[in-house]
Every structure is written in C-alpha cells, then in structure tokens.
C-alpha positions as CSV (number, residue, x, y, z in Angstrom):
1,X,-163.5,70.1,17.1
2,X,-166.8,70.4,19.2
3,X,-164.6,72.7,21.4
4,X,-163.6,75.0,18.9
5,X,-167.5,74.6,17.8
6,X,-168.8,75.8,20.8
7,X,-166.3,78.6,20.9
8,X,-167.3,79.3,17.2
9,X,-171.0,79.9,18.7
10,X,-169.8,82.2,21.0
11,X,-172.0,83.0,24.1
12,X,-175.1,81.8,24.5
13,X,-174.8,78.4,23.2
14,X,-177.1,75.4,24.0
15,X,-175.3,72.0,23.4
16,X,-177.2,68.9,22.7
17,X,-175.5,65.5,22.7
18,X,-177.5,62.1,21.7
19,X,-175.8,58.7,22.6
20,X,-172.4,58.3,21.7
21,X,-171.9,62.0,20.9
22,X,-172.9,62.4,25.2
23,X,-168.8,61.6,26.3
24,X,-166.9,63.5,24.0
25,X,-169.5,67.0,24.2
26,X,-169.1,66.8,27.8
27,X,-165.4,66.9,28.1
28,X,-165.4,69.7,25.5
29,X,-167.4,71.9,27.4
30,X,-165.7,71.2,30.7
31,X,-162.5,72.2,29.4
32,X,-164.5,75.5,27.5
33,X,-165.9,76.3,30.9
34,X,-162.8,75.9,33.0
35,X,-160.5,78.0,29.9
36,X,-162.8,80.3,29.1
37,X,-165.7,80.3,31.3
38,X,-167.5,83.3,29.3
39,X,-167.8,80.9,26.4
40,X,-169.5,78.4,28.0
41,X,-172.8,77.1,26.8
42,X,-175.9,78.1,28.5
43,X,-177.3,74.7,28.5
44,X,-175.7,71.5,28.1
45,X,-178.5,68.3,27.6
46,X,-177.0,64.7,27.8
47,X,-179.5,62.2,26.2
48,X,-178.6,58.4,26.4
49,X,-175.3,58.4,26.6
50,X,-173.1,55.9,28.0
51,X,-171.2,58.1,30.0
52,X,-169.2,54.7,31.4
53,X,-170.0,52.5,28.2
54,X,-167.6,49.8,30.1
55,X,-169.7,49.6,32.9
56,X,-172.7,48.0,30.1
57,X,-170.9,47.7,26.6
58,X,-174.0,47.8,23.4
59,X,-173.3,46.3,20.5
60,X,-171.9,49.9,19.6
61,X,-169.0,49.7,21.8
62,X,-168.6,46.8,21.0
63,X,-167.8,47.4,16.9
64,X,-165.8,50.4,18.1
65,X,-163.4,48.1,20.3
66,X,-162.7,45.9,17.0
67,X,-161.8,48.6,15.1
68,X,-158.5,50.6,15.0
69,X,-158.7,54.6,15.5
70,X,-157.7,54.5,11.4
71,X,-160.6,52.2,10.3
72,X,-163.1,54.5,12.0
73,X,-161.6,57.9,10.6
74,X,-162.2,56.4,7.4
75,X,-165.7,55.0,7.2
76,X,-167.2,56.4,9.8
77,X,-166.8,60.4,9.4
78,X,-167.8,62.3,6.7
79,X,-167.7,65.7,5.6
80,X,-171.0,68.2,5.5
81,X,-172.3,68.8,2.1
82,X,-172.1,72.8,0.9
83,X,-176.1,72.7,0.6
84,X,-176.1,72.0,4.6
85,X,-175.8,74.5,7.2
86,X,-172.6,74.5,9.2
87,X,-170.7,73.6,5.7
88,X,-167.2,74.2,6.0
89,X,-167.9,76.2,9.4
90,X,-164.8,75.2,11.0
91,X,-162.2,75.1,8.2
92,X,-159.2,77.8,8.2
C-alpha cells in the first residue's frame, strides 16, 4: 500500500516515515525508484527507525514477535474516517 501511495502522489512526492513506519517506507520506495524511477519521491526522511530492530529489540518488537500476522491485522489497523483527508484514497 505505501507503494501504490507514493505512486498515487505522483511526482514530486516527499515521504516521511517515524519509527516503525521507517522499514516498510523504505523498501517501498526502493522498489518505486528501481520500477518506475519517474515516480520516485523527491525526498525520503527516516526518523527513528529501527532499521535492524533485531540488532536492539524495544519493547515494540518485542509485542509484535508475540503476536501472529492475524492478531495484528485485527487490532492494530484501522480504517481512515470520511471526515479525514486521504479517506478512502486507495480503494478501487
């Protein structure tokens, strides 16, 4: 999803990832650069991420090792509210 995001953007883009959000942004705009290097973002700012959370587990990793995939899916996403900007921005 943060793939088709940044394509969604479209050129220009800046990409900002806090934390645990720093691994899974960076992949995604790796493989948007190397697919379609004229939608890559502009800017791409990593901010406290654990880009090798084994090398120093938190508490966060941690949690996410004692839960399966499923459990996560289920309480720990949740869908943007039609008030909020970027509601429903990636549905088809």
């Amino acid at each position: 999803m943060i793939a088709q995001s940044i394509k969604l953007i479209g050129p220009g883009a800046h990409v900002i990832a806090l934390c645990q959000g720093v691994v899974p942004v960076l992949a995604a705009t790796a493989i948007t650069a190397r697919s379609d290097p004229a939608l890559a973002p502009c800017t791409l700012t990593l901010i406290a991420g654990p880009v090798d959370p084994l090398a120093n587990p938190t508490r966060v990793v941690w949690l996410i090792r004692q839960r399966s995939l499923k459990w996560l899916e289920a309480n720990a996403l949740d869908t943007v509210g039609p008030s909020y900007p970027g509601a429903r921005l990636l549905e088809t």
